[in-house]
Each structure stands twice: as structure tokens, then as C-alpha cells.
Phi, psi and omega in degrees: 000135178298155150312303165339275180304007175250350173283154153300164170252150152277131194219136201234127160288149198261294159341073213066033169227354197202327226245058197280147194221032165305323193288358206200019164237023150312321180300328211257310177310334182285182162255089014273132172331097199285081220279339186290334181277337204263300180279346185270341166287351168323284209309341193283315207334101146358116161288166206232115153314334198271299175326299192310297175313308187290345173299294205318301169319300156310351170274359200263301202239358172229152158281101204248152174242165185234099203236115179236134178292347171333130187290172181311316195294005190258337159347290160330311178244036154301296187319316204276332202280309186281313164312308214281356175229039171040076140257182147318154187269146171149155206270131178269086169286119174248168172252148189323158178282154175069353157274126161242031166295148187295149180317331176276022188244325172288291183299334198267260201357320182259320170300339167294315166300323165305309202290350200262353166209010116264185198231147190253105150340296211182149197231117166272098198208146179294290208314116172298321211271336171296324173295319168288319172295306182270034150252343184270358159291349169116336195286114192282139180248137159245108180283126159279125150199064211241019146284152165289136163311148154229151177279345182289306168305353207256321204284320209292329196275315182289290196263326164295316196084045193222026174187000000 
């Protein structure tokens, strides 16, 4: 066993937690909801200061990861993205291109898993709904709320399954 593997994890959502995506949810306000443009403005994002720091920090004494609703296909420049703005090094969970089930149902599914053989510190994450599931899931939560909300993300995240 690694060292790596005997810390807790820390698991960090990337989208108005780490991640501001205000510049880029015009695409979501239209009609029909342009999801290639929305994802291909990712690389632009601003990091959220309050996000960044609670990574760095957590990284002191945890191993962080990263649980995103992003399809898979976007993983390259998920990656280019978390380097080019000094985070941690950690393993990137996305969701399969083509799952739309809601987000809070795809994080609790891999946070559980992760817990099954380590112990999850702690889940940083915007989303309420994700968030309320996982404290009656046992999972201690930190709500980022330090992004502006959007109602365009939350219906995308809830009822499309696309992010």
C-alpha cells in the first residue's frame, strides 16, 4: 500500500466550485441549449479563489479528486485546465458521454465507491441537491457558495443530466 492510498480523500466538483462558468452559461439560456459551446468555453473559465485555496489546502493532508458532471469527452482539456491553475495532482471522474441521469445520482454513485475502500474527508461541491444527498449519505459536505448561482446550470444538472 502507497502512502497516497492510506490518506483520506478529498473530492472536489469542478463548476462554480473551482471552476466559474458564468462567461459561458449564456449557451445554456438559449433555446435549444447549445451544450458544444458551453463545453468548448471550459478552458476559458476564471478560477473561483475560495475553491482553489480549499483544494490547496486539502491537499496538505488529503488526496483530491475530482467529480465532475462533464462528459468524458471533455477530460483533455478538464486536465489542461487543473494544471494550468495549480491544483492537485488527482484522479478526474467524469460522466460517460451520453449518461444523462441527474447529477446527484452519477457523484453519489463513485462517492460511494470511493468510500468503500477509503475514507472520503469530504465532498466540496455547488449543487444542493448533490449535496443534500450526500450528508444523509454519511458524507461530510462543503457547499461552495461562492459562485453566483444559475437556474440554467442547476435545470442542466437536475433534469438534463448534461453537466
Amino acid at each position: 500500500m502507497t502512502d497516497s492510498s492510506r490518506r483520506p480523500l478529498a473530492v472536489f466538483d469542478l463548476d462554480n466550485t473551482l471552476a466559474d462558468t458564468a462567461h459561458r452559461q449564456r449557451f445554456l439560456e438559449r433555446k435549444p441549449r447549445d451544450w458544444d459551446a458551453f463545453f468548448a468555453a471550459a478552458p476559458q473559465d476564471p478560477p473561483l479563489a475560495e475553491g482553489i485555496a480549499l483544494a490547496l489546502e486539502s491537499a496538505r493532508e488529503c488526496e483530491v479528486v475530482y467529480l465532475t458532471g462533464r462528459p468524458e469527452r471533455c477530460r483533455r482539456d478538464t486536465r489542461e485546465w487543473l494544471d494550468r491553475h495549480g491544483l492537485p495532482e488527482g484522479r478526474v471522474y467524469m460522466r460517460r458521454d451520453g449518461d444523462r441521469r441527474p447529477a446527484r445520482r452519477t457523484k453519489l454513485e463513485i462517492l460511494r465507491r470511493l468510500g468503500e475502500d477509503r475514507e472520503v474527508r469530504v465532498l466540496v461541491d455547488d449543487d444542493q441537491l448533490v449535496c443534500d444527498d450526500a450528508e444523509a449519505a454519511g458524507f461530510t459536505v462543503v457547499r461552495a457558495r461562492w459562485a453566483d448561482p444559475s437556474a440554467a446550470l442547476r435545470v442542466a444538472q437536475e433534469r438534463e443530466g448534461r453537466t
